[in-house]
C-alpha positions in Angstrom: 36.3 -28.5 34.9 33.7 -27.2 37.0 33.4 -23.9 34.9 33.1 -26.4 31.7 30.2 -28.2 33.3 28.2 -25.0 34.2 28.8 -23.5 31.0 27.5 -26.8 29.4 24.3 -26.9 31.5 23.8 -23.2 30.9 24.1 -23.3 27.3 21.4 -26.9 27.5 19.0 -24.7 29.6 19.3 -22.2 26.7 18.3 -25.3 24.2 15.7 -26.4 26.7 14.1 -22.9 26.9 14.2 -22.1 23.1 12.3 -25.7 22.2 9.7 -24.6 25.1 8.9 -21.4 23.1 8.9 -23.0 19.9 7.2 -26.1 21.2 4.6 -23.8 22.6 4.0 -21.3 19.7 3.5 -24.1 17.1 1.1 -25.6 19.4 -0.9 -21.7 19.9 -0.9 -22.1 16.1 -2.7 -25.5 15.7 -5.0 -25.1 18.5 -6.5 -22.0 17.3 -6.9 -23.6 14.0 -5.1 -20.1 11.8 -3.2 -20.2 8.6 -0.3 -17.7 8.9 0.1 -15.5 5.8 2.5 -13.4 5.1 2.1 -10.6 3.5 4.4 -7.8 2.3 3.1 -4.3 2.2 4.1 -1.5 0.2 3.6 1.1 2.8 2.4 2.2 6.3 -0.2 4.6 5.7 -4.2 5.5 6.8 -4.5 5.0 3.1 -5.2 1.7 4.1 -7.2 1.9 6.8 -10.0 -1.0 5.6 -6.8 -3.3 6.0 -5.9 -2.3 9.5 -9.6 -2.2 10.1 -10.1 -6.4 9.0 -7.3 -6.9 11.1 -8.7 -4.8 14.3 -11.9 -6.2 14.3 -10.9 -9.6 14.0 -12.1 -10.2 10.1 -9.0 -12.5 9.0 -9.4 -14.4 12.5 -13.2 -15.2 11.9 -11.7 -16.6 8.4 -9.5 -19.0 9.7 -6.2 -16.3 8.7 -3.3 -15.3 11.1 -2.0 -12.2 9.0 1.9 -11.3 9.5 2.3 -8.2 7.7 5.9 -6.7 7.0 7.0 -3.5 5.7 8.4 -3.2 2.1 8.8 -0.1 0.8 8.4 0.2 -2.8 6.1 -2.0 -5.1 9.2 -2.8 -7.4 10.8 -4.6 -3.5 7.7 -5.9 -3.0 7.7 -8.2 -5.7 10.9 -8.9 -5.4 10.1 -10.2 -1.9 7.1 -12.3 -3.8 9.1 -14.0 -6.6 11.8 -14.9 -3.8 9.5 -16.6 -1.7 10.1 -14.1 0.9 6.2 -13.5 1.1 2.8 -15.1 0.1 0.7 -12.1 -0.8 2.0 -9.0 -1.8 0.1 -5.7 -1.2 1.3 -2.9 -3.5 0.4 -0.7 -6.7 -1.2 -2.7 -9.8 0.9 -1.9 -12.0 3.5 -4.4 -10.6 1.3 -7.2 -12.1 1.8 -6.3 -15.1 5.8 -5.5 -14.8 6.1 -8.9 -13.7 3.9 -10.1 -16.6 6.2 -8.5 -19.1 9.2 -9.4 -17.9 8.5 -13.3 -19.0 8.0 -14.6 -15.5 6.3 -17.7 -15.9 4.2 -18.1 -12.1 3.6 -14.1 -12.9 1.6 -12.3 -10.3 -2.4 -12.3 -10.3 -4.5 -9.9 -8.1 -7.4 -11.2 -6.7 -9.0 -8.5 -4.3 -8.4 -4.3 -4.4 -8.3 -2.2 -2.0 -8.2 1.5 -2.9 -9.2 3.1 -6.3 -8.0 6.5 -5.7 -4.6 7.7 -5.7 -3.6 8.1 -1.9 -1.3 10.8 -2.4 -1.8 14.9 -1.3 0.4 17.5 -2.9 2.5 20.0 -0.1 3.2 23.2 -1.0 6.3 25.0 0.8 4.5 28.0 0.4 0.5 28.9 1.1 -1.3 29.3 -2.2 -5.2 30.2 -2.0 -7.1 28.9 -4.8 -4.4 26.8 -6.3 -4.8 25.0 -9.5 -2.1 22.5 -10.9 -0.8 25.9 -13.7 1.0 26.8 -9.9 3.4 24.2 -10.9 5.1 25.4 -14.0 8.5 26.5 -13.5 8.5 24.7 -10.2 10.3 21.5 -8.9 8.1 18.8 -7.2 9.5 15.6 -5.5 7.6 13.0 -6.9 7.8 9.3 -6.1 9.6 6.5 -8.2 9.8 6.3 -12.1 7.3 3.8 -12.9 5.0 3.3 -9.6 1.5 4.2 -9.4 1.8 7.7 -7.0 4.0 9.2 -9.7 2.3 7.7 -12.7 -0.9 9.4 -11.4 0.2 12.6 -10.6 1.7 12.7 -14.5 -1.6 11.9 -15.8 -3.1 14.6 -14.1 -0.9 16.8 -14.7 -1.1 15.9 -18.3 -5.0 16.0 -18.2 -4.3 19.7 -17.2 -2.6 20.3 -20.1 0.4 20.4 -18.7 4.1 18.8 -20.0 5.3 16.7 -16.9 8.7 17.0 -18.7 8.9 20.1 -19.6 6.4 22.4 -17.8 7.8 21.5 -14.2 10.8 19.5 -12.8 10.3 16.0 -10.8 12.6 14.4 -9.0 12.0 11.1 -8.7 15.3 10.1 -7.6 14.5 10.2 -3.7 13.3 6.9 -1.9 10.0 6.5 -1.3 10.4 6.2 2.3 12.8 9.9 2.3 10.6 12.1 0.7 9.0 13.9 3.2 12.6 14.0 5.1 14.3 15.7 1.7 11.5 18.4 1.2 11.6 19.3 4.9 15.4 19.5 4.8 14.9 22.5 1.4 14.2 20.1 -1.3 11.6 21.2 -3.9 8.3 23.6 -4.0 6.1 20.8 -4.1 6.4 17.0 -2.7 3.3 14.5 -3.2 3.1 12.6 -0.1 1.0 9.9 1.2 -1.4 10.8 5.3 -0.6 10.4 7.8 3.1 12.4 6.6 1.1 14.9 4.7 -0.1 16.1 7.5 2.7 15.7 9.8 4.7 18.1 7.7 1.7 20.3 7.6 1.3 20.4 11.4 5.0 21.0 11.8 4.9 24.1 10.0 6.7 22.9 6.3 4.0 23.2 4.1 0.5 23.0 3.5 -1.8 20.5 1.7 -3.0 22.4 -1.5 -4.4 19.3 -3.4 -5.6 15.9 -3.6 -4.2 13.5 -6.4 -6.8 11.1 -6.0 -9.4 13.4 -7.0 -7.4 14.4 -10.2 -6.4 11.3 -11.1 -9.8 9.2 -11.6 -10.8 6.0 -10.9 -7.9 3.2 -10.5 -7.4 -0.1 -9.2 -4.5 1.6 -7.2 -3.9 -0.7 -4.4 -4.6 -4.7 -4.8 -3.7 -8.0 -3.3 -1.7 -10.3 -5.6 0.2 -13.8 -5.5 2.1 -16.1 -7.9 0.0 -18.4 -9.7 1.3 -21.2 -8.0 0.2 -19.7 -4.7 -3.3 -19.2 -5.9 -3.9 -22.6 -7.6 -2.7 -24.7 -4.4 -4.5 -21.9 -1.6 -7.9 -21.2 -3.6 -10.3 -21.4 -0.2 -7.4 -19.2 1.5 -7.2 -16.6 -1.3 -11.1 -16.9 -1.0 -11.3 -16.0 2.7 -8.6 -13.5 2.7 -11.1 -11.5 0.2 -13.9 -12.0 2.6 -12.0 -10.8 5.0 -10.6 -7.7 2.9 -14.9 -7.0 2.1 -15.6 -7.0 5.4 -12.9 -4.4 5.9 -14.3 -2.5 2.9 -17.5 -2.8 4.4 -16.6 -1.4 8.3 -15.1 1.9 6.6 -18.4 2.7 4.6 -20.8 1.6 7.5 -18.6 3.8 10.1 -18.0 7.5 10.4 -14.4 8.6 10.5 -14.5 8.4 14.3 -15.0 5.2 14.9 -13.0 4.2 12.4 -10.0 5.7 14.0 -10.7 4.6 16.8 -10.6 0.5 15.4 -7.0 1.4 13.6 -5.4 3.9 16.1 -3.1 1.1 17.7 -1.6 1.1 13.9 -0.7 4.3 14.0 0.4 4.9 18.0 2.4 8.6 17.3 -1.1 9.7 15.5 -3.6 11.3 17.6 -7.4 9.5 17.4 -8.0 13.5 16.3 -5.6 13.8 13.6 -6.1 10.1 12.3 -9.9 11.0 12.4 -9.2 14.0 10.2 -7.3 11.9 7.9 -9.7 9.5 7.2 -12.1 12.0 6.7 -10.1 13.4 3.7 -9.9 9.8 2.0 -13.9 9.7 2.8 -13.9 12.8 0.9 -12.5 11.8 -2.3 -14.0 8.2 -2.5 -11.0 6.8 -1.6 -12.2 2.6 -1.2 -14.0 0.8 -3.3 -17.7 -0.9 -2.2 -16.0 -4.5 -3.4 -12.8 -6.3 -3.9 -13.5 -7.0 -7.0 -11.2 -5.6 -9.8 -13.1 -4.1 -12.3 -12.1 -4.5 -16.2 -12.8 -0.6 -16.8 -10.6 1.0 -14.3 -7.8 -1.6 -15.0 -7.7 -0.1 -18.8 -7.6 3.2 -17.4 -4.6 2.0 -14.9 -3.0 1.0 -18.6 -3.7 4.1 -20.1 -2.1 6.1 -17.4 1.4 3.7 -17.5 1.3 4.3 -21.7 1.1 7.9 -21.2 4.2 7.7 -18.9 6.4 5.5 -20.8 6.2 3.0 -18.8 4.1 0.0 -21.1 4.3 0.0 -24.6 1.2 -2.4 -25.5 -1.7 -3.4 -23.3 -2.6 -6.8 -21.7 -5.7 -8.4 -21.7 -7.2 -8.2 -18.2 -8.1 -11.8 -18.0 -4.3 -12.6 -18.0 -3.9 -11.2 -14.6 -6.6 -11.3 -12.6 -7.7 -14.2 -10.2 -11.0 -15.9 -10.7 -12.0 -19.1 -8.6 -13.2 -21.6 -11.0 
């Protein structure tokens, strides 16, 4: 009997201790007056550094947002998690948008703020090749990302815009996760593997391969990387969407006021295995290539282009109008 009772009081102090924590973490979150939003994004990368850096230096705070970001690898998950309710905002390519779009979902997807308009992706090279040009890639296998998503679509383009067959010209396999790739082409898998920083340059430092080109500078100018949310989201949270933005410009605006340095130095707790050297060289590579935008705002000429680039891949078979999926406050 007397074991009963302890076991009872045990398992009450358990109770007692959980409602404390809870009691006291909805309380943190009224007093400092946040919104939590959730938002899923497509990947971990420096790519994103004017992200990392709103968050750093306290951007979404100073706009009344508590951001809990998760991990989702893949834009095709990623809007999964979205239309599930899993997440408020997702973060992935914009070519998900208009997936969604086609697929007849009625609250669809609309982005409201971008945050790259360069492809993000470096091509590795198993072997050192001065003065290479994408004609080293005929007759050669490349792992490539998935069928359909923005890193792959690019890279076809410019391969295309080289004048060279994606299909028949070269081999990609597109059949490894997202989140594997640089795993499989260290393990012996392909010549070539397109891969996002700071893994480019992990495989590079480790003696795999070597950076031999940037798809971001063959691929043009694209609204690559955006915020989006279901309709439904945006119609009842417009002075939320609104801040998030401002918060997302002021992140924009920290990268193109900073050098490389200091910027690193703002995002290195995202990235704790990268040195504040290496992530400083990193950043300086996306600097290079006019990697982020000036503004959130999503341009009607570079989503056409973004169109163009799915049609030549097979992946969209007519066009929509840009005013279908793009948030405006009214």
């Amino acid at each position: 009997m007397k074991k009963k009772i302890i076991t009872i009081v045990a398992i009450l102090i358990v109770f007692v201790l959980a409602a404390i924590v809870l009691f006291n973490k909805v309380k943190n979150d009224q007093d400092n007056g946040l919104t939590k939003v959730k938002v899923a994004e497509v990947a971990h990368s420096i790519f994103y550094a004017p992200q990392y850096a709103a968050i750093a230096e306290g951007f979404f705070e100073e706009n009344g947002i508590d951001i809990e970001l998760s991990l989702v690898p893949g834009a095709d998950k990623v809007t999964a998690a979205i239309l599930s309710g899993d997440t408020d905002i997702a973060f992935c390519g914009s070519e998900a948008t208009i997936y969604v779009y086609n697929g007849g979902e009625k609250d669809y997807l609309k982005t409201f703020a971008q945050l790259t308009q360069k492809d993000g992706t470096f091509l590795v090279s198993r072997e050192k090749i001065d003065n290479f040009t994408l004609d080293d890639l005929r007759g050669k296998t490349v792992v490539g990302g998935r069928a359909g998503g923005m890193p792959e679509m690019t890279f076809e383009w410019a391969l295309r815009e080289a004048g060279i067959d994606p299909k028949r010209d070269l081999t990609i396999d597109t059949s490894i996760e997202f989140a594997a790739m640089g795993g499989a082409f260290i393990s012996g898998i392909g010549d070539f593997v397109t891969l996002f920083e700071p893994t480019a340059l992990e495989v590079e430092q480790q003696g795999y391969g070597y950076v031999v080109a940037s798809i971001g500078s063959l691929g043009g100018v694209v609204p690559y990387t955006s915020y989006s949310a279901r309709i439904s989201y945006l119609e009842k949270n417009p002075e939320l969407i609104e801040n998030f933005t401002k918060a997302i410009q002021k992140g924009l605006d920290f990268v193109h006021n900073n050098d490389s340095e200091t910027i690193a130095k703002s995002i290195l707790s995202f990235f704790p295995d990268t040195s504040l050297t290496d992530l400083t060289s990193v950043i300086e590579r996306y600097k290079a290539q006019d990697t982020w935008p000036q503004t959130t705002n999503f341009k009607e000429e570079s989503f056409n282009h973004l169109q163009k680039i799915m049609m030549a891949s097979g992946e969209l078979d007519a066009t929509v109008d840009y005013d279908k999926l793009i948030y405006t406050k009214d």
